[in-house]
ROKE-909948 format. One record per residue (C-alpha): residue number from 1; z, y, x; residue in one letter. Coordinates in nm, 2 decimals. Example, Ala and Ser with C-alpha at 12.3 -4.5 7.8 and 13.67 -1.06 7.14 Angstrom:
! residues 2
{node 1; {0.78; -0.45; 1.23}; "A"}
{node 2; {0.71; -0.11; 1.37}; "S"}
***
This chain:
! residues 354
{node 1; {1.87; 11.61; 15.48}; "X"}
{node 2; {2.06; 11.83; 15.76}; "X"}
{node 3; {2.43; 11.77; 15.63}; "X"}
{node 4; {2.71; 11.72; 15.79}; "X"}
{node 5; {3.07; 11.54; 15.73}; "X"}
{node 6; {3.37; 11.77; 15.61}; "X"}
{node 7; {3.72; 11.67; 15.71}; "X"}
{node 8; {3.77; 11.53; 15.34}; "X"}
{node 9; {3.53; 11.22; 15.40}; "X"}
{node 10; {3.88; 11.01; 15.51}; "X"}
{node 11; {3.89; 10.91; 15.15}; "X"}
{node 12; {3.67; 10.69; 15.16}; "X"}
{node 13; {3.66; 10.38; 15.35}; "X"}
{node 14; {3.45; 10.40; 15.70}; "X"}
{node 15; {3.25; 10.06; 15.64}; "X"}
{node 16; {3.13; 10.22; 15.30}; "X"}
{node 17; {3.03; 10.56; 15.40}; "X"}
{node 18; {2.83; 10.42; 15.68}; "X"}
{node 19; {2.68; 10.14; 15.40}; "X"}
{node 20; {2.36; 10.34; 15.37}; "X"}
{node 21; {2.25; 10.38; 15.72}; "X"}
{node 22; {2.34; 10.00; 15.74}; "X"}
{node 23; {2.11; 9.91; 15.43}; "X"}
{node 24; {1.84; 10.10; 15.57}; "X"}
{node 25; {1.84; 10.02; 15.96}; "X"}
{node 26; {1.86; 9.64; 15.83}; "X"}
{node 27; {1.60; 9.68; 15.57}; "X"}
{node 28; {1.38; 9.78; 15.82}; "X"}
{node 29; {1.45; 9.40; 15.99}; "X"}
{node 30; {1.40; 9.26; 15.66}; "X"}
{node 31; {1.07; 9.41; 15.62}; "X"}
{node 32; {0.99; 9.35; 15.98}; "X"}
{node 33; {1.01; 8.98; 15.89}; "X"}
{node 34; {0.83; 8.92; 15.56}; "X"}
{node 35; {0.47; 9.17; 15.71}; "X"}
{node 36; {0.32; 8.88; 15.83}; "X"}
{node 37; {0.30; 8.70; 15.52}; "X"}
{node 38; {0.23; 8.96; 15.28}; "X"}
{node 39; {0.06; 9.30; 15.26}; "X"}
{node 40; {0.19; 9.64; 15.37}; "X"}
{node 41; {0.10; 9.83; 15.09}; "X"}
{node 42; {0.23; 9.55; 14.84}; "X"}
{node 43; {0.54; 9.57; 15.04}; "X"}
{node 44; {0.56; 9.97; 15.03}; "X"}
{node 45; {0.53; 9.90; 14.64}; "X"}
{node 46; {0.81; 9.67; 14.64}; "X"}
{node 47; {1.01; 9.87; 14.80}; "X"}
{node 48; {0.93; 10.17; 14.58}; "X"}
{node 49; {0.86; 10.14; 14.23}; "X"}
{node 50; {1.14; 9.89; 14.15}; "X"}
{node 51; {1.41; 10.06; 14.30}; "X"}
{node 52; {1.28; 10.37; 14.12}; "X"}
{node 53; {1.33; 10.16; 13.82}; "X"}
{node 54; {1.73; 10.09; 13.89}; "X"}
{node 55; {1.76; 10.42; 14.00}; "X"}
{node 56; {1.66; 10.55; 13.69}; "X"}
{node 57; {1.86; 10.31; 13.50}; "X"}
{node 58; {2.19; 10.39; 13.69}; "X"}
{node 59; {2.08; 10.80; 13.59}; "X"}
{node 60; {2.12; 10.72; 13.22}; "X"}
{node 61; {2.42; 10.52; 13.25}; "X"}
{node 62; {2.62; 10.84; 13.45}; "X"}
{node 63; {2.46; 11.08; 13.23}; "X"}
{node 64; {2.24; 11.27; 13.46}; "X"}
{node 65; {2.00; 11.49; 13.26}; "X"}
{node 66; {1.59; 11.39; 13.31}; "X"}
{node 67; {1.35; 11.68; 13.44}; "X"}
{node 68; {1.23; 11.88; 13.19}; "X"}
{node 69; {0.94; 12.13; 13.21}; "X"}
{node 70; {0.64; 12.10; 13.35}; "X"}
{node 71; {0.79; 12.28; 13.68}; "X"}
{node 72; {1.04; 12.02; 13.72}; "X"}
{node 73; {0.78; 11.71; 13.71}; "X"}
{node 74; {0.48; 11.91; 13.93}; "X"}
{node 75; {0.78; 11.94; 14.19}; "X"}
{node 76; {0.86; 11.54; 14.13}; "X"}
{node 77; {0.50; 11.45; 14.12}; "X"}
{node 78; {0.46; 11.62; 14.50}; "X"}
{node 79; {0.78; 11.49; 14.64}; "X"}
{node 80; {0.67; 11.14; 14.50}; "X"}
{node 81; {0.36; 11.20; 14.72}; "X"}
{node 82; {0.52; 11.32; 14.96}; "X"}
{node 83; {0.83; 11.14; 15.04}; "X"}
{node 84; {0.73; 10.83; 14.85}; "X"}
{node 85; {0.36; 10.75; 14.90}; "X"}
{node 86; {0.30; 10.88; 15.24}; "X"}
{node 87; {0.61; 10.80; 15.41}; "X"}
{node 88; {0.64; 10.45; 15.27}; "X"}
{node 89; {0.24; 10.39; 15.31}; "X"}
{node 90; {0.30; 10.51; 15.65}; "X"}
{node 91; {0.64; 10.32; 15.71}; "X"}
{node 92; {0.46; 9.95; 15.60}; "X"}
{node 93; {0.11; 9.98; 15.82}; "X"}
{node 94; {0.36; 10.11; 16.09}; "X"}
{node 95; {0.56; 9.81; 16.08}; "X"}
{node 96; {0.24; 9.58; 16.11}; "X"}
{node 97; {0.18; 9.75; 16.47}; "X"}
{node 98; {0.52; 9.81; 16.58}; "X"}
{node 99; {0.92; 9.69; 16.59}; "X"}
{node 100; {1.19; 9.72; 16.31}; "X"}
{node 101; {1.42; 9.87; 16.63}; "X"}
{node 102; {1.12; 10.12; 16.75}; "X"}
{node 103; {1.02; 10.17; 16.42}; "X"}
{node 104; {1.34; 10.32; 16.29}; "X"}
{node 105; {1.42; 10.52; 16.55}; "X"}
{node 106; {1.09; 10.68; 16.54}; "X"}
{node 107; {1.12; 10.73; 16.17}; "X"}
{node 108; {1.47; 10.90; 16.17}; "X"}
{node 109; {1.36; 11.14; 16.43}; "X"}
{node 110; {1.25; 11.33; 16.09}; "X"}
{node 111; {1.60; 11.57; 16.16}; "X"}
{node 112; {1.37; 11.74; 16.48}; "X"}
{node 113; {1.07; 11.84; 16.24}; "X"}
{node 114; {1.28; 11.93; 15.99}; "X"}
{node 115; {1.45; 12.15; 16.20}; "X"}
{node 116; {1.10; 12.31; 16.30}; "X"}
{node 117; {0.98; 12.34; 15.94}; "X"}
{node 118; {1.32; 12.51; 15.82}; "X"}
{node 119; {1.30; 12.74; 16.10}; "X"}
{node 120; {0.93; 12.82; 16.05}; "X"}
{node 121; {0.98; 12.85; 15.66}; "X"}
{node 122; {1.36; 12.98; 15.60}; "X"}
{node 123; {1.41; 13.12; 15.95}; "X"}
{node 124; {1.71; 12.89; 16.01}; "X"}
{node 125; {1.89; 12.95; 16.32}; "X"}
{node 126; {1.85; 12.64; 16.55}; "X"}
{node 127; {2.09; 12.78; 16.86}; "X"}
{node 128; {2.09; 12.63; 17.19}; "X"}
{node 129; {2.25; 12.27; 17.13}; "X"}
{node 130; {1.92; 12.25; 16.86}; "X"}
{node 131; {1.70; 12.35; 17.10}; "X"}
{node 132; {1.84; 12.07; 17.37}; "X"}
{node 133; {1.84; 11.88; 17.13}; "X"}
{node 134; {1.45; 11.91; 17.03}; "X"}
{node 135; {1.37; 11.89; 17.36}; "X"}
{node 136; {1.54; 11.59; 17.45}; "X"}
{node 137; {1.39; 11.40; 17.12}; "X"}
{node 138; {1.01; 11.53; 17.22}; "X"}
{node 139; {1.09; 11.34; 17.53}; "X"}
{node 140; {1.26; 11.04; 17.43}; "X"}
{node 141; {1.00; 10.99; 17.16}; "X"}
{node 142; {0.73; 11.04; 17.41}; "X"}
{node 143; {0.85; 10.75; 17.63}; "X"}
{node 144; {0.87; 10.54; 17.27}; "X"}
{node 145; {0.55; 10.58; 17.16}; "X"}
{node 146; {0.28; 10.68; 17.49}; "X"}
{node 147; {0.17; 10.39; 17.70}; "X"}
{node 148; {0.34; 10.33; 18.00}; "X"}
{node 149; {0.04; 10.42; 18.27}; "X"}
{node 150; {-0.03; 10.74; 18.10}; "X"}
{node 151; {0.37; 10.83; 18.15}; "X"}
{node 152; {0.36; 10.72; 18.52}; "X"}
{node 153; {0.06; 10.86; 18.59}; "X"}
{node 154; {0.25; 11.26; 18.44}; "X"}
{node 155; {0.51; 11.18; 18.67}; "X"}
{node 156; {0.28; 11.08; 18.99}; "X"}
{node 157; {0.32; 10.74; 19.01}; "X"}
{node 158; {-0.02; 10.69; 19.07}; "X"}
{node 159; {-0.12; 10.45; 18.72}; "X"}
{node 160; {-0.41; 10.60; 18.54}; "X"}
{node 161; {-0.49; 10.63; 18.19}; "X"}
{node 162; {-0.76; 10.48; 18.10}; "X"}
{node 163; {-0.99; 10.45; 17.81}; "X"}
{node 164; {-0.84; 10.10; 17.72}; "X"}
{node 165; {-0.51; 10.25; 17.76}; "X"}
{node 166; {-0.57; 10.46; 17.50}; "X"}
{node 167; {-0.75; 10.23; 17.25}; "X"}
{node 168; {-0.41; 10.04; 17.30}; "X"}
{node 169; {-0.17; 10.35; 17.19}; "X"}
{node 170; {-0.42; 10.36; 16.84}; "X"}
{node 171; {-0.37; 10.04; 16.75}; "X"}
{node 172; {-0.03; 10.06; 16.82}; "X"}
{node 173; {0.20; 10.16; 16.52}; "X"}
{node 174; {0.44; 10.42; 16.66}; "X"}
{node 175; {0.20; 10.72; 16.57}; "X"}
{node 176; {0.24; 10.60; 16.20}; "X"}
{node 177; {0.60; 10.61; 16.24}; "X"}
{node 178; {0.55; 10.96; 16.35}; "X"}
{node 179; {0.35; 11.04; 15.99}; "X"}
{node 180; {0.63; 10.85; 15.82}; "X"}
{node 181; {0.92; 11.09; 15.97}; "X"}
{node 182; {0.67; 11.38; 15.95}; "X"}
{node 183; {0.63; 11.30; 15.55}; "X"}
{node 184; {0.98; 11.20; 15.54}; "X"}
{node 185; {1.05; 11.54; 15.68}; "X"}
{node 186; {0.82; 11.77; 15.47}; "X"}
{node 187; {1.02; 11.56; 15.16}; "X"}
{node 188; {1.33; 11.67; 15.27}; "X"}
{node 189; {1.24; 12.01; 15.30}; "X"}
{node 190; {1.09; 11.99; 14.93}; "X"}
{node 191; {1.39; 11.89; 14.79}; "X"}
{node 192; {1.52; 12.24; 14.80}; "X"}
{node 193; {1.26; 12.34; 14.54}; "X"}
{node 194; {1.31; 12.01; 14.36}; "X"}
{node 195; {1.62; 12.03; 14.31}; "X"}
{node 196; {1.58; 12.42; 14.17}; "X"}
{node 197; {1.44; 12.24; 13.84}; "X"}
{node 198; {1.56; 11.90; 13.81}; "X"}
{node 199; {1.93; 11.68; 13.91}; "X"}
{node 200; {1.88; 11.50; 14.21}; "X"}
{node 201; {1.95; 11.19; 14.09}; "X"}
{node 202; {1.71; 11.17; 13.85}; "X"}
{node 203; {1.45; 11.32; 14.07}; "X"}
{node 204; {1.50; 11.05; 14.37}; "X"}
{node 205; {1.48; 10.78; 14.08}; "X"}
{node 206; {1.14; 10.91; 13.96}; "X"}
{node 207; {0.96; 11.01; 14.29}; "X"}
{node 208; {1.08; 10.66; 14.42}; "X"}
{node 209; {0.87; 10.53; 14.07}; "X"}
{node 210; {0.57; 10.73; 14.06}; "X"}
{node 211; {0.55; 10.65; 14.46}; "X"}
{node 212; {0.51; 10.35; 14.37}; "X"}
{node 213; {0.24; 10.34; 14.14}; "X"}
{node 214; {-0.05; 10.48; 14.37}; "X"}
{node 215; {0.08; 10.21; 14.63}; "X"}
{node 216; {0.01; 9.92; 14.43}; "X"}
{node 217; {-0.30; 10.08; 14.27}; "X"}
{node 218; {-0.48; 10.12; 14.62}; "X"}
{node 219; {-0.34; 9.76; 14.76}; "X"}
{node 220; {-0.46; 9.59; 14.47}; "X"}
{node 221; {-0.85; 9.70; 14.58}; "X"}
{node 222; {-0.87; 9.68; 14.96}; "X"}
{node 223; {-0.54; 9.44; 15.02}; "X"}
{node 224; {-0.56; 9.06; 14.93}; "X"}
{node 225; {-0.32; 8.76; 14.91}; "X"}
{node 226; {-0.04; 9.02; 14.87}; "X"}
{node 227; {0.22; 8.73; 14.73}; "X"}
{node 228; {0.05; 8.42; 14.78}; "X"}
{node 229; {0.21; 8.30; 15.11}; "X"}
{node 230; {0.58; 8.43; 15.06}; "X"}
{node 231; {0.86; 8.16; 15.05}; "X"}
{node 232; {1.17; 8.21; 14.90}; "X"}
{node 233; {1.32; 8.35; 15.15}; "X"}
{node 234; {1.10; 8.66; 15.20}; "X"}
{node 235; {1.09; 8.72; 14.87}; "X"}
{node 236; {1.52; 8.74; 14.93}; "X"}
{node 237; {1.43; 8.94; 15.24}; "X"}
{node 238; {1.22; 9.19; 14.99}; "X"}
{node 239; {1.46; 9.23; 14.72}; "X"}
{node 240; {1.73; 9.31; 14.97}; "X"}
{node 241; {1.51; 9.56; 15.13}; "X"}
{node 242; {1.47; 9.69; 14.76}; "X"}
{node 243; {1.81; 9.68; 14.65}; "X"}
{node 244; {2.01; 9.72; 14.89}; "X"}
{node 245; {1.77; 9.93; 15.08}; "X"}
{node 246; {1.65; 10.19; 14.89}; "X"}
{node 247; {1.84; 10.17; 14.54}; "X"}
{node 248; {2.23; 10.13; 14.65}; "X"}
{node 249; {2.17; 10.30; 14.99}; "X"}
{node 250; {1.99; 10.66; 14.76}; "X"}
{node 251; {2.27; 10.54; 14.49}; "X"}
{node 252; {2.58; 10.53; 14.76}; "X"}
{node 253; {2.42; 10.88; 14.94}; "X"}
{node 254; {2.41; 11.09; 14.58}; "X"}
{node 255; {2.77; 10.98; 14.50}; "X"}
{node 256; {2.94; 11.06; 14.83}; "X"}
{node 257; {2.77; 11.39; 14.80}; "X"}
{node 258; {2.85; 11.41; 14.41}; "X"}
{node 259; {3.19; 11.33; 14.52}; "X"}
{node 260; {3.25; 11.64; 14.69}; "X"}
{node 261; {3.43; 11.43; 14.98}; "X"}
{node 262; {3.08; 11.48; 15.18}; "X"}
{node 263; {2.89; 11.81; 15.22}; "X"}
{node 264; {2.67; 11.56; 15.38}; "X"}
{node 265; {2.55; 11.21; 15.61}; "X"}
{node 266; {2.33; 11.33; 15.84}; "X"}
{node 267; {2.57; 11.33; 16.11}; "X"}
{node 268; {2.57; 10.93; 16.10}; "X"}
{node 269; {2.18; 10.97; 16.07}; "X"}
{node 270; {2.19; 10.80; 16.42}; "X"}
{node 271; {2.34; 10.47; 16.31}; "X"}
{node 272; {2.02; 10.36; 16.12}; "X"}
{node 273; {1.81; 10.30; 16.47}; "X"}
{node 274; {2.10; 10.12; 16.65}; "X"}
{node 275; {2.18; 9.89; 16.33}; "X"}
{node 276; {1.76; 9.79; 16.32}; "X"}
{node 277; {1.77; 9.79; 16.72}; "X"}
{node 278; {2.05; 9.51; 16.72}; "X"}
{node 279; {1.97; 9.27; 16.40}; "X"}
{node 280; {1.56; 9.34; 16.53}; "X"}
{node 281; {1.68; 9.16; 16.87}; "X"}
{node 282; {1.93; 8.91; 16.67}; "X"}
{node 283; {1.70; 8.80; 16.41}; "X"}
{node 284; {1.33; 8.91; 16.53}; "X"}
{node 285; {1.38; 8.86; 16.93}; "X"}
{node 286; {1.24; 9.20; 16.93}; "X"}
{node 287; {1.31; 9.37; 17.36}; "X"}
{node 288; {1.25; 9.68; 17.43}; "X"}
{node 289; {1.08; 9.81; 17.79}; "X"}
{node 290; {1.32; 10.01; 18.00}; "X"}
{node 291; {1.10; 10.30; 17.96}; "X"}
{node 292; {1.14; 10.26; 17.54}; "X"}
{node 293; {1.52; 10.16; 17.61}; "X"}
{node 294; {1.56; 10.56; 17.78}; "X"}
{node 295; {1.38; 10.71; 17.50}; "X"}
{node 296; {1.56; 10.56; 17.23}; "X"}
{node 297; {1.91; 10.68; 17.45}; "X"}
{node 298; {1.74; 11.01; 17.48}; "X"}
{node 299; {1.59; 11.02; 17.08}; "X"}
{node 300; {1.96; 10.90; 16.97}; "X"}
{node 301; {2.13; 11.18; 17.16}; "X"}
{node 302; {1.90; 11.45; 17.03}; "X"}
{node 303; {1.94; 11.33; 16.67}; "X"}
{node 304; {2.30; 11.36; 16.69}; "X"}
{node 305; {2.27; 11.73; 16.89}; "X"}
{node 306; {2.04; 11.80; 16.61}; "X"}
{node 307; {2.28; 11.73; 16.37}; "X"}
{node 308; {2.57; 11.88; 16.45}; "X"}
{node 309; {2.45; 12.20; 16.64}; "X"}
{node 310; {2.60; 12.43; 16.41}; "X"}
{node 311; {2.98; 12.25; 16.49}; "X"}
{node 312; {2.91; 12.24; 16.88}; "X"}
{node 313; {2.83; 12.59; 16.83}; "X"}
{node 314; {3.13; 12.68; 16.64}; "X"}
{node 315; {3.33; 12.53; 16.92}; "X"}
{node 316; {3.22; 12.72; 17.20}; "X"}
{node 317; {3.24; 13.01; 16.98}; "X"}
{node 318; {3.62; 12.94; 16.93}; "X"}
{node 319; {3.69; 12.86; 17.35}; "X"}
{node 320; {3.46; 13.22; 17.42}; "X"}
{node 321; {3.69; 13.40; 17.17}; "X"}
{node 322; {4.05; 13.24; 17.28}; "X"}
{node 323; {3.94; 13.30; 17.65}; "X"}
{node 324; {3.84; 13.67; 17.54}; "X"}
{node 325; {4.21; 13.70; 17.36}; "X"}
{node 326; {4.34; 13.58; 17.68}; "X"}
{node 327; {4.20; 13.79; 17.93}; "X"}
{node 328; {4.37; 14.09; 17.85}; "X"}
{node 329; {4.67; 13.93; 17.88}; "X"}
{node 330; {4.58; 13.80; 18.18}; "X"}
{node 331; {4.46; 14.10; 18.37}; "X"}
{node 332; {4.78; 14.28; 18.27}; "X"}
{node 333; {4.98; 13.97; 18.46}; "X"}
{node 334; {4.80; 14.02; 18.76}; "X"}
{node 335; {4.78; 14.37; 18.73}; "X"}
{node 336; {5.20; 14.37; 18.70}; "X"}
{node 337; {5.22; 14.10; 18.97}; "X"}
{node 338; {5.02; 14.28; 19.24}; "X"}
{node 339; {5.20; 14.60; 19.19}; "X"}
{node 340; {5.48; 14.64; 19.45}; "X"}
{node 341; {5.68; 14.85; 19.24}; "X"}
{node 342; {5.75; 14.65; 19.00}; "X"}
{node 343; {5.85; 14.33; 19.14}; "X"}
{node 344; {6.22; 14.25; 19.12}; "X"}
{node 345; {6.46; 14.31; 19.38}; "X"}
{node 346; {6.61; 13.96; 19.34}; "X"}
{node 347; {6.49; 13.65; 19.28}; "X"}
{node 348; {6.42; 13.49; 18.92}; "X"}
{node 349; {6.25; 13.22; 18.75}; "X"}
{node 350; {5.89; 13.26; 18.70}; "X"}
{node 351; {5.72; 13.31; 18.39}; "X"}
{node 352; {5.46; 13.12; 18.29}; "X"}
{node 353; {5.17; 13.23; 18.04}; "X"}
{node 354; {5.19; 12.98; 17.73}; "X"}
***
């Protein structure tokens, strides 16, 4: 979602409004983790349907209304597919092939292509800051996910890319990652119309459920073994990324923005990559090439430009219009003090312009 933080948020405490991003960035690690002794699809499921489920139960307890119409749950049904299906499905093989650290960063580059799909379908202004921005992720993403001969070999350092080299960027996970932030992306856009016909509390709850559904359906024909080899502590590992991941982290999102303290998050979008980047090399000894290092720096930075374009715009709009107040003022002050007639005829303190 492209939100940003209003000057209200300082009523709540900075730990908790940064809580989601934290749940998320270390679910990611969690999830990381458990893959190699379950299934990704399972997991995907686990993730899903369950915290749909608490969702859901928290909606009754606040009294949010449930969709009604047959509007209302075609809209659901497509942002369950969406946003819930794809992007987890995506998200869980990606993780088999890839880093919790990479991994996240790729998947919250989402704010680019939803910048691209709001501009190609609500002509929203993107400005120049967006457009740095978009350009800077495209290359930091690039150094993420391409292999390192094909990107020495663009910038004439005489590697070549060869066939093998590119079998190696397929089996790879980081392209799945981009499908996951892509999907992820398309959701957010979709919420718009979802919202239109059904509270969003109640609507993240559901797609969260029905996403889940078509996850386990398909892992319980060409998956196997989805539980059989998980110890306690994965199964503690997969609950937090189910809890804690997906239903308080949705759960502490809609309240902030329920609260009216936040017109939105998305400016501390950022901190999910850099929370899964340092518990990925505490707990998963996960390093990072120095190529990948610059293109998470570069991915980070445009995420945040991204973001906040609108309030780097606004400022340089505010200096362009002060210095345009001034320079009248100016002018006339030179103008007066390179006039010989009418400088004093004894000496005085000068005046300075405030």
């Amino acid at each position: 979602m492209q939100l940003k933080l209003s000057a209200s948020a300082s009523s709540f405490p900075p730990l908790l409004l940064i809580a989601p991003f934290f749940f998320w960035g270390t679910a990611m690690v969690a999830m990381k983790g458990v893959i190699p002794h379950t299934t990704p699809l399972f997991m995907a499921g686990v993730r899903s349907l369950p915290a749909g489920v608490l969702i859901l139960i928290a909606a009754v307890v606040m009294g949010r209304p449930q969709p009604q119409g047959w509007a209302a749950w075609l809209w659901i049904s497509l942002f369950a597919l969406v946003d819930g299906t794809l992007f987890q499905g995506f998200l869980a093989e990606g993780l088999v092939r890839t880093s919790a650290g990479l991994g996240s960063v790729m998947i919250d580059s989402q704010p680019l292509l939803v910048a691209l799909l709001s501009l190609w379908l609500f002509q929203e202004h993107i400005g120049l800051w967006g457009w740095l921005g978009l350009g800077l992720g495209v290359t930091g993403i690039s150094l993420i996910g391409l292999p390192s001969p094909w990107i020495f070999n663009l910038l004439g350092a005489g590697a070549d890319m060869t066939i093998g080299n590119w079998q190696d960027f397929w089996a790879r996970g980081e392209w799945l990652m981009l499908l996951a932030a892509l999907s992820m992306a398309i959701g957010t856009v979709m919420i718009r119309y979802v919202c239109k016909y059904a509270d969003p509390v109640s609507a993240t709850g559901w797609h969260l459920f029905l996403a889940g559904l078509p996850l386990w359906g398909i892992s319980s024909v060409v998956e196997s073994q989805q539980w059989e080899n998980l110890v306690a502590s994965e199964w503690i590992a997969l609950g937090y990324a189910t809890v804690f991941g997906s239903a308080i982290a949705y759960g502490l999102f809609f309240y902030f923005a329920k609260s009216g303290n936040l017109t939105g998050l998305s400016s501390l979008t950022f901190l999910t990559p850099v929370f899964a980047l340092i518990f990925g090399n505490i707990f998963l000894s996960e390093v990072l090439s120095p190529l990948q290092w610059l293109g998470v720096f570069l991915t980070l930075i445009s995420i945040y430009l991204i973001n906040q374009r609108d309030t780097l715009a606004g400022r340089n709009n505010i200096v362009e219009k002060n210095t345009a107040q001034q320079q009248p003022v100016l002018e006339a002050s030179t103008a007066q003090n390179l006039n010989p007639v009418t400088l004093p005829l004894r000496e005085s303190e000068p005046e300075f312009l405030p």
